[in-house]
C-alpha positions in Angstrom: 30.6 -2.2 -13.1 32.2 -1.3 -9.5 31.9 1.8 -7.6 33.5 5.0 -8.6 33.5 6.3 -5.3 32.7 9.7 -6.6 29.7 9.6 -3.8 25.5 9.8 -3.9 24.9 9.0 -8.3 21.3 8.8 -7.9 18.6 9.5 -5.2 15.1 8.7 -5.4 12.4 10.2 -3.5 9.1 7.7 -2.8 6.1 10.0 -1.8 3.2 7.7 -1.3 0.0 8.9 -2.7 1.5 12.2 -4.6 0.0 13.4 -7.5 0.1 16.6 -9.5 -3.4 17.6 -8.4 -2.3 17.7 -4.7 1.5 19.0 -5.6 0.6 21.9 -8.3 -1.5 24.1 -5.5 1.0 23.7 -2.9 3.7 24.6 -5.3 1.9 27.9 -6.8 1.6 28.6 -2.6 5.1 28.8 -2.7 5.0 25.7 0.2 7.1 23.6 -1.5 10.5 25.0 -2.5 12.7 21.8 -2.7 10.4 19.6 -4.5 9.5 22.5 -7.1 13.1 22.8 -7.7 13.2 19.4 -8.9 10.1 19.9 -10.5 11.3 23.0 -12.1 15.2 22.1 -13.6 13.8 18.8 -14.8 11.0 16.6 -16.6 7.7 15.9 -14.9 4.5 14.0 -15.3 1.8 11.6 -14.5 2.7 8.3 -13.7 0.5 5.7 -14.5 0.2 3.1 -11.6 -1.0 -0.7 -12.0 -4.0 -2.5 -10.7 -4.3 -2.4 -7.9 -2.7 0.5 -6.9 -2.7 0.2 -3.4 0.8 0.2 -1.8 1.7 -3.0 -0.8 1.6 -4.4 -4.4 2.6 -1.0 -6.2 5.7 0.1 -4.2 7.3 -3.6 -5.5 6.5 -2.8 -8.7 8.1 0.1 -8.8 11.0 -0.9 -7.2 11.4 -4.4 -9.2 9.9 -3.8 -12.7 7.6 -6.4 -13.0 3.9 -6.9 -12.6 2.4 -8.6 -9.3 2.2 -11.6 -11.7 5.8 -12.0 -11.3 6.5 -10.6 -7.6 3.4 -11.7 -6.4 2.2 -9.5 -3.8 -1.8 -7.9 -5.0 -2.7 -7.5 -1.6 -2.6 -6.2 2.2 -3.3 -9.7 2.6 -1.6 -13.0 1.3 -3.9 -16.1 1.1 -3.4 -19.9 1.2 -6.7 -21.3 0.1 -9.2 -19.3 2.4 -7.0 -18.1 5.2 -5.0 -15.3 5.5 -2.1 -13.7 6.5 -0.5 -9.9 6.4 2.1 -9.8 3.6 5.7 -8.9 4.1 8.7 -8.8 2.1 9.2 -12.4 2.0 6.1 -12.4 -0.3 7.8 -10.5 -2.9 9.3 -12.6 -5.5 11.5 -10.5 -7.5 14.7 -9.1 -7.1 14.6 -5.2 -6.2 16.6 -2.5 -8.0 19.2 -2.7 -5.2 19.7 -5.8 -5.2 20.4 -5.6 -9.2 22.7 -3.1 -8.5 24.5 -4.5 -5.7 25.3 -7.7 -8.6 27.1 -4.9 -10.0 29.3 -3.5 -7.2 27.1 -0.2 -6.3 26.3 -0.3 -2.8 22.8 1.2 -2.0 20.9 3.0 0.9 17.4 2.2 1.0 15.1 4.0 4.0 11.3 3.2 4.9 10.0 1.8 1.5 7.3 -0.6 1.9 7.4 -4.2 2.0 11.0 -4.4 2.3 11.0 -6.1 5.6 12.7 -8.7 6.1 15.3 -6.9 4.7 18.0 -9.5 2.1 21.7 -9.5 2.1 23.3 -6.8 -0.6 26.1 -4.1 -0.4 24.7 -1.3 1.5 21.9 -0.1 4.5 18.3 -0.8 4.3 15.5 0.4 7.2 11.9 -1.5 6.4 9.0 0.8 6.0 5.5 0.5 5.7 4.5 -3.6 6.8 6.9 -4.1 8.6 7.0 -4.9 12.4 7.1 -2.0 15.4 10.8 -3.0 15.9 11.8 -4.2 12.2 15.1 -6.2 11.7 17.3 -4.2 9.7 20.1 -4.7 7.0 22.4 -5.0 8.7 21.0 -6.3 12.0 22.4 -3.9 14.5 21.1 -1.2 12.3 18.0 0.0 14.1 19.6 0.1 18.0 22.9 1.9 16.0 20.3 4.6 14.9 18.4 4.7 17.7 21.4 5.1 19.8 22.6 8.0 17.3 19.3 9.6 16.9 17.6 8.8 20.5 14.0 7.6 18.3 13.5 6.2 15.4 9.9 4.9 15.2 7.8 2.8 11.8 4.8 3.8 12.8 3.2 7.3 14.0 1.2 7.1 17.1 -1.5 8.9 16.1 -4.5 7.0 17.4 -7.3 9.8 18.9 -5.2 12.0 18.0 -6.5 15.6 17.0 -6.0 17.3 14.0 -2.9 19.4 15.8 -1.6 16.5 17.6 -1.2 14.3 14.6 0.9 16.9 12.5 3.2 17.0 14.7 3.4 13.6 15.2 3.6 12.9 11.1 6.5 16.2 11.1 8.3 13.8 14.0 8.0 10.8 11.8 8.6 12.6 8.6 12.4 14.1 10.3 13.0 11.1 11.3 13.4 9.5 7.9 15.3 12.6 6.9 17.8 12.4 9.8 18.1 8.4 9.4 19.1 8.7 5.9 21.6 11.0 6.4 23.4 9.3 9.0 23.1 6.3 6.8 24.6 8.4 3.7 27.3 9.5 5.8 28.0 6.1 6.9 28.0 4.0 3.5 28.8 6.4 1.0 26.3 4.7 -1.3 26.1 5.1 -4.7 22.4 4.9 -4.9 19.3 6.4 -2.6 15.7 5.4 -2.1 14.1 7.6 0.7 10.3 7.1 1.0 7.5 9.2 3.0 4.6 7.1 4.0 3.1 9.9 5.6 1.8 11.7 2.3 -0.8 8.8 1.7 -1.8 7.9 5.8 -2.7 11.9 6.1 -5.6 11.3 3.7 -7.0 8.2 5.1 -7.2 9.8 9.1 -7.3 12.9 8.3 -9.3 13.8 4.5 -11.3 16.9 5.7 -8.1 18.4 7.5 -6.2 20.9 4.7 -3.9 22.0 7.6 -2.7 18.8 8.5 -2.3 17.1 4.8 -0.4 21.1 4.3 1.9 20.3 7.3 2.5 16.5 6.7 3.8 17.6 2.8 5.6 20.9 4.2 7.4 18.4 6.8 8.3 15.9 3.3 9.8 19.0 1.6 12.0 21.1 4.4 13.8 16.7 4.6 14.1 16.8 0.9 16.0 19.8 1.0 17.9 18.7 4.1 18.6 15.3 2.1 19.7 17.0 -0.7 22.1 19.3 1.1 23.9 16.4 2.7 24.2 14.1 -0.2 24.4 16.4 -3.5 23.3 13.8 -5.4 24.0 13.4 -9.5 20.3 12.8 -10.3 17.4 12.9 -8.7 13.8 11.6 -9.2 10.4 12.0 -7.3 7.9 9.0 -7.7 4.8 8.1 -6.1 2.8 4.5 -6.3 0.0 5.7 -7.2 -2.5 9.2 -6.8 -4.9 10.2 -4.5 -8.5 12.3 -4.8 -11.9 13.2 -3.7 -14.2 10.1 -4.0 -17.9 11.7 -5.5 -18.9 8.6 -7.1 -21.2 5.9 -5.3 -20.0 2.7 -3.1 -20.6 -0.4 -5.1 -20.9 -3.8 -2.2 -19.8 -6.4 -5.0 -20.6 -9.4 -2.8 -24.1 -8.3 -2.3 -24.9 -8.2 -5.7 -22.9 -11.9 -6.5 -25.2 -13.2 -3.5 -28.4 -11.4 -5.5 -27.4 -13.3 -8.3 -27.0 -16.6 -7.0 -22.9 -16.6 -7.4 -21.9 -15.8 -3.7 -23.3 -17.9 -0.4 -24.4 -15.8 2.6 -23.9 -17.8 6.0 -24.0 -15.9 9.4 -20.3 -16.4 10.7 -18.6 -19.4 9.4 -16.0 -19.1 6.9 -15.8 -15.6 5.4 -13.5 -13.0 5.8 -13.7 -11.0 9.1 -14.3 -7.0 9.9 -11.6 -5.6 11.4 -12.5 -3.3 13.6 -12.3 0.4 11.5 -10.3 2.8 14.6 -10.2 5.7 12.0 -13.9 5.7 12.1 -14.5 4.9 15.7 -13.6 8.6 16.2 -17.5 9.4 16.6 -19.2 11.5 14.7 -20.2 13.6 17.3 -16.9 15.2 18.9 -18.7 17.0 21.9 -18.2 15.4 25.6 -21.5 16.9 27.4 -22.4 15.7 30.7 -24.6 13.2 29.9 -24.7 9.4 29.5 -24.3 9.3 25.8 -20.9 11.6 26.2 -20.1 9.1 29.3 -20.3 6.1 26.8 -18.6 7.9 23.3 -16.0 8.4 26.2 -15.4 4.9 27.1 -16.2 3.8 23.6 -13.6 5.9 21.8 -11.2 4.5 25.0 -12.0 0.7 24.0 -11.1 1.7 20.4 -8.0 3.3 21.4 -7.1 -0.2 23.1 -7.9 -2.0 20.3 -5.8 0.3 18.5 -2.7 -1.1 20.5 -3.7 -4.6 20.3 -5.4 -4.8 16.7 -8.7 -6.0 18.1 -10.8 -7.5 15.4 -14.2 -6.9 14.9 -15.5 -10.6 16.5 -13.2 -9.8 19.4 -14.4 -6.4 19.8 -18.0 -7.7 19.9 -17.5 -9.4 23.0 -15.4 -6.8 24.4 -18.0 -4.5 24.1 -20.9 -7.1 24.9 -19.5 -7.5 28.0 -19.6 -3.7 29.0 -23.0 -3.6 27.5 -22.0 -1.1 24.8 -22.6 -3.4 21.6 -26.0 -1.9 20.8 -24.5 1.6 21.5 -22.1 0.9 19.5 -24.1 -0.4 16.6 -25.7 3.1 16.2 -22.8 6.0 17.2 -19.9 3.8 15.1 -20.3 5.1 11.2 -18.9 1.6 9.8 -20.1 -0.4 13.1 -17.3 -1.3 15.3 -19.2 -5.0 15.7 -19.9 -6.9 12.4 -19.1 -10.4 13.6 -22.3 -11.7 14.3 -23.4 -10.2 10.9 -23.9 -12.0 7.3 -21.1 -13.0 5.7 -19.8 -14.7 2.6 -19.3 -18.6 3.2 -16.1 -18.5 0.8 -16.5 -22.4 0.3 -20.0 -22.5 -0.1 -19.6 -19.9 -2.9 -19.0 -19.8 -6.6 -17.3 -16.7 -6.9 -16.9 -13.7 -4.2 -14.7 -10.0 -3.8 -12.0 -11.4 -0.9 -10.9 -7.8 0.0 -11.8 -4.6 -1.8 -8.4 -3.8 -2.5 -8.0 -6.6 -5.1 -10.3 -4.8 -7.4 -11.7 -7.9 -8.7 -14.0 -11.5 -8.2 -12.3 -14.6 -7.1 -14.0 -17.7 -8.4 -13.8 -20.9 -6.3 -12.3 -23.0 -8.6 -12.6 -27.2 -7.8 -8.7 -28.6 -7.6 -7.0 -25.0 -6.9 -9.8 -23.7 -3.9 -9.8 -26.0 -0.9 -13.4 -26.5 -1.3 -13.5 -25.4 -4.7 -17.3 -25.9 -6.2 -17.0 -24.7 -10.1 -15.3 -27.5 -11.9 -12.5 -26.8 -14.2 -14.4 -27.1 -17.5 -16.9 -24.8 -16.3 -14.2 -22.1 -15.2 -14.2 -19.7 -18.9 -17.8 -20.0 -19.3 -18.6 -18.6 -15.7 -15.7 -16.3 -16.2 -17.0 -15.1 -19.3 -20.8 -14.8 -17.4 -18.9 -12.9 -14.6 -17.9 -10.1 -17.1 -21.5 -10.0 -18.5 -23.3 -9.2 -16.0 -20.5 -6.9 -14.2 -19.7 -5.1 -17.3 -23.7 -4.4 -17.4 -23.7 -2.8 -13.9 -24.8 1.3 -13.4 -24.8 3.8 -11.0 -27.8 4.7 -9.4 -27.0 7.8 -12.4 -27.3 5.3 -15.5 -23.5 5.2 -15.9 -21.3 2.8 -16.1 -19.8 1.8 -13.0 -16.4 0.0 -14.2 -14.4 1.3 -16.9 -12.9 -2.0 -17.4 -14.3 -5.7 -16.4 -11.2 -8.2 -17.7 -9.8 -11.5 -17.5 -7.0 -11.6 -15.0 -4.5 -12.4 -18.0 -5.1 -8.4 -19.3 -3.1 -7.0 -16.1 -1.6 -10.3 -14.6 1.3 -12.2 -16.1 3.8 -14.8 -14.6 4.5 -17.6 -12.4 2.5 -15.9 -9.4 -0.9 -14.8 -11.4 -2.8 -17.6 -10.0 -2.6 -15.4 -6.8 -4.5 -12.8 -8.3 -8.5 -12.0 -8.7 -9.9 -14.2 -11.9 -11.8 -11.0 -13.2 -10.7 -7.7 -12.9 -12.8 -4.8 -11.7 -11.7 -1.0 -12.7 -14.2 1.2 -11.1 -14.4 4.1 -13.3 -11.9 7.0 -12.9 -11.6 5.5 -9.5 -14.4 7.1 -8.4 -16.4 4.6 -6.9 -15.7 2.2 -4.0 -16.1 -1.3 -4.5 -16.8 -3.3 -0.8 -16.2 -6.6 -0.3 -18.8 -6.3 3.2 -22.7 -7.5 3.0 -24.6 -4.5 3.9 -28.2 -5.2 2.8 -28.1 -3.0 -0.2 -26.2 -2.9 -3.5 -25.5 0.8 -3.5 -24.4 3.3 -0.7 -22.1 6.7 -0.1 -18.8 5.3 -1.0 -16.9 4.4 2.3 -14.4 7.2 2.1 -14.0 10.0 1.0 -10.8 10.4 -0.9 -9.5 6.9 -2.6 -6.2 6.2 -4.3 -6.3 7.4 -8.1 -4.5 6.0 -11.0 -2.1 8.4 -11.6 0.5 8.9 -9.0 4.1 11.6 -10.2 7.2 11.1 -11.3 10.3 14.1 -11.8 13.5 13.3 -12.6 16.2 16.3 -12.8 20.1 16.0 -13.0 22.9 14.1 -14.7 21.7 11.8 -17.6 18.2 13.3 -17.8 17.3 15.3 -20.5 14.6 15.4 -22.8 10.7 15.2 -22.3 8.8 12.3 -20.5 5.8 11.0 -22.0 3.7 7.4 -20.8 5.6 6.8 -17.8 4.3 4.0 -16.4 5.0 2.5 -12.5 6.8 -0.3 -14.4 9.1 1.9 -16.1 10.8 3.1 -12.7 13.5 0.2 -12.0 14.6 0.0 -15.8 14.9 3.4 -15.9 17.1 3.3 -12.5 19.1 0.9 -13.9 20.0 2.8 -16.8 21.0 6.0 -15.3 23.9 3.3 -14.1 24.6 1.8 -17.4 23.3 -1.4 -16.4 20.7 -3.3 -18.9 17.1 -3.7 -18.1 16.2 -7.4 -18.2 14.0 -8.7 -20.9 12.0 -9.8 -18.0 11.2 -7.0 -16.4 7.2 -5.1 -18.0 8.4 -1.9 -17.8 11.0 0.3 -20.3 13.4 2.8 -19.8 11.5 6.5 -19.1 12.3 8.8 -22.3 14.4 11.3 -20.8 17.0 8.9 -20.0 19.0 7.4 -22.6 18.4 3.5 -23.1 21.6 0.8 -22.5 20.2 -2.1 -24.0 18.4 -5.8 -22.5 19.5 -8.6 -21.9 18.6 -11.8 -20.1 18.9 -12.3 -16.6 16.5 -13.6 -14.2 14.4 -11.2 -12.1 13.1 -13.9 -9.6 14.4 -14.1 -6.1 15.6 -17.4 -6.3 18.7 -16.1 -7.9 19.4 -13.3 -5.3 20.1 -16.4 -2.8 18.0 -17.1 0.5 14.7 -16.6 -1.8 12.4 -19.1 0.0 9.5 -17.6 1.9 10.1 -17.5 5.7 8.3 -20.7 7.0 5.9 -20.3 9.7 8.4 -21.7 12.2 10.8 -19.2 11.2 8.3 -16.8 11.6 7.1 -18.3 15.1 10.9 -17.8 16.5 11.6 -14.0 15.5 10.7 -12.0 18.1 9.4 -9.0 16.0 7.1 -11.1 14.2 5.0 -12.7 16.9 1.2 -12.3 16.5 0.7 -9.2 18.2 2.6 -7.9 15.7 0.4 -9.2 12.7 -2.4 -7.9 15.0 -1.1 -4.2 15.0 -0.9 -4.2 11.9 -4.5 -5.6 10.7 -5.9 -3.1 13.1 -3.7 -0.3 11.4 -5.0 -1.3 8.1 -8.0 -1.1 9.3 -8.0 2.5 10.6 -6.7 3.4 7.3 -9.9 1.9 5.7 -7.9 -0.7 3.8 -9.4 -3.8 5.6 -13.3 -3.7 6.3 
């Protein structure tokens, strides 16, 4: 297949964190004309996300078809034995739907999705969202000073750190336009065949600012008005709207999973040593107590919320910050005006080698067990690994709220959501908190239960709408999976018997057939080695650090 050059055949829209529960009030407001229209002349619904569903392992998904089994990304956070380092898109192991296309002659724009950075050789434009460096490279490499030099700013990241309420709408609308205004100069540029536009901003809203109706209003008012400017410009064939995953109120409980491994003898407890750190939590360091009277308390929430702002810039982590603020004799201070505690480091913390089984990160919904001959210190032996596996599950199938329910919905073997050559990456048991309601904490905080840690979570079900050309018909069980062969189709091009996901109902179905959906065949598939890494300017350390400290302020890393 070649390209017609009959212009824009299909655009998608990636809104992270939509879900009908947050659209369907803002469309009755009438606040949303451009994506109700889409809404409105097509087919809608939930779509179901994976586990987890958090976006650096959901947005590949999506865009590749396969389960983090196969692309291998479950995390904010890629591990090699017990250290750690922030994934990027050289973690993702399958081929994304532009890439498939481009086999095919279709060239493709691709703006701002997630963990797309560094960006691969194929026929078109892409700009690397979410992960990616301040200063990403870009396909091709003169991309980002050629839009920058067209536009004046173009900018990853908003700079909303102690920001009000005011001041960070408009600096998500600025964000928000620019991903408009890039896209369209792309558009004009490359006359792609295919789109993919995505809008962090929907999801980041909720995680600074969850109290603040205005601001979420504004950020999804800012999404809609570049929809419609997107959709002027292109006049695109088809059209979908897809999220990774949902968003909602959190009114359930916190659940601190290693605490109750270490109560039952599963977890070691050291002070320091070899756990996994605190990073420190900027989104909560904005103090409870916004007032700046003229006393010393105000004179040190000043200073304090100053030091957090700096740690902001240079992604401070919690054992740094603790002798930062040691040293200025605000570490006790802190302790007691922080909500999370800016300083954790000297703290308990799970000794992963010393430990049968421990939670690495929240975010991986699940228990890792530290298995002898795959764990660098690995302390259950091989023939024990089903039985303790199988005790796992027991005991966390058997856990309640402090209401008498049941506080997972699910408790599984890794192989029930996991499959391929990456799985072994993954959690060995599976945690579902129920309905997402509940927030599961990988930190040691002396109890079992507390208030959850936020409160608004990620949900299961994020959206999808697809209106246009070669849509018809309603859509029923759409699942995250389902998005790539589904893209494919609308182009005539087979899914591959690979891929976990089938073509969405409204669209009709070309067939399978068998090619590979592993990078290897795409070409330059290898990971980038740390010595590539080391010699790329926009990947130094201080990058890495910005972005563990944004993750943190985001409440992602503890």
């Amino acid at each position: 297949m070649s390209d017609d050059g009959d212009g824009l055949r299909t655009l998608v829209f990636g809104l992270d964190g939509a879900c009908l529960p947050i659209l369907d009030p803002l469309f009755s407001a009438g606040r949303l004309p451009n994506l109700r229209s889409i809404f409105d002349d097509g087919f809608s619904g939930p779509l179901e996300s994976q586990l987890p569903p958090w976006t650096p392992s959901a947005w590949p998904s999506l865009f590749t078809g396969v389960n983090p089994g196969k692309h291998g990304v479950f995390s904010f956070l890629d591990y090699d034995g017990y250290d750690w380092s922030v994934v990027d898109g050289s973690d993702v192991r399958a081929v994304p739907v532009w890439e498939h296309l481009s086999r095919q002659g279709l060239t493709s724009v691709v703006v701002n999705v997630p963990v797309t950075h560094p960006p691969r050789e194929f026929d078109g434009a892409l700009v690397p969202g979410y992960m990616a460096p301040d200063a990403p490279r870009c396909h091709p490499p003169d991309l980002l000073s050629d839009l920058r030099e067209e536009m004046g700013e173009y900018r990853v990241y908003p700079e909303t750190t102690d920001a009000s309420p005011e001041e960070a709408a408009d600096e998500y609308r600025d964000v928000v336009e620019m991903r408009g205004e890039a896209f369209c100069l792309l558009a004009d540029r490359y006359d792609p065949d295919f789109g993919f536009l995505q809008f962090q901003q929907t999801d980041t809203v909720f995680h600074e600012f969850p109290d603040e109706r205005g601001t979420v209003r504004a950020v999804y008012e800012a999404v809609d008005e570049q929809v419609g400017r997107v959709l002027d410009a292109t006049d695109p064939d088809t059209v979908l709207v897809v999220s990774d995953h949902g968003m909602g109120e959190m009114t359930g409980t916190g659940f601190y999973v290693n605490e109750f491994l270490a109560e039952h003898g599963y977890a070691a407890v050291t002070q320091g040593g070899d756990g996994m750190p605190s990073w420190v939590p900027t989104r909560e360091s904005r103090l409870r107590d916004g007032s700046d009277a003229d006393d010393e308390g105000a004179k040190n929430r000043s200073l304090l919320r100053r030091l957090t702002a700096v740690a902001a810039d240079y992604g401070i982590t919690t054992s740094r910050a603790g002798r930062l603020l040691s040293a200025v004799g605000l570490r006790e201070f802190a302790s007691e005006h922080v909500p999370s505690g800016v300083v954790r480091a000297s703290g308990r913390q799970v000794d992963f080698p010393a430990s049968e089984a421990y939670m690495r990160a929240r975010i991986e919904c699940g228990v890792r067990i530290n298995l002898e001959g795959r764990d660098p210190d690995g302390v259950v032996p091989p023939e024990r690994y089903e039985s303790l596996r199988t005790d796992l599950i027991s005991l966390l199938e058997g856990v309640e709220t402090p209401d008498g329910e049941p506080l997972f919905e699910d408790v599984a073997r890794r192989e029930a959501y996991f499959d391929g050559p990456e799985e072994d990456r993954a959690v060995d048991i599976v945690t579902v908190p129920a309905d997402f309601d509940h927030f599961l904490s990988a930190e040691l905080s002396g109890d079992e239960f507390a208030e959850p840690g936020q409160p608004w979570n990620h949900k299961r079900d994020g959206v999808v709408a697809m209106a246009g050309d070669g849509v018809g018909g309603p859509l029923e069980n759409a699942h995250i999976f389902d998005v790539t062969p589904t893209l494919l189709a609308l182009f005539g091009v087979p899914m591959s018997t690979e891929m976990d996901g089938e073509v969405l109902s409204p669209v009709e179905f070309v067939g399978k057939r068998s090619y590979s959906t592993r990078r290897q065949e795409a070409g330059d598939s290898e990971r980038a080695t740390e010595s590539t890494r080391a010699t790329e300017p926009d990947e130094s350390t201080t990058s890495e650090e910005r972005m563990e400290n944004r993750l943190a302020a985001l409440g992602y890393l503890e």
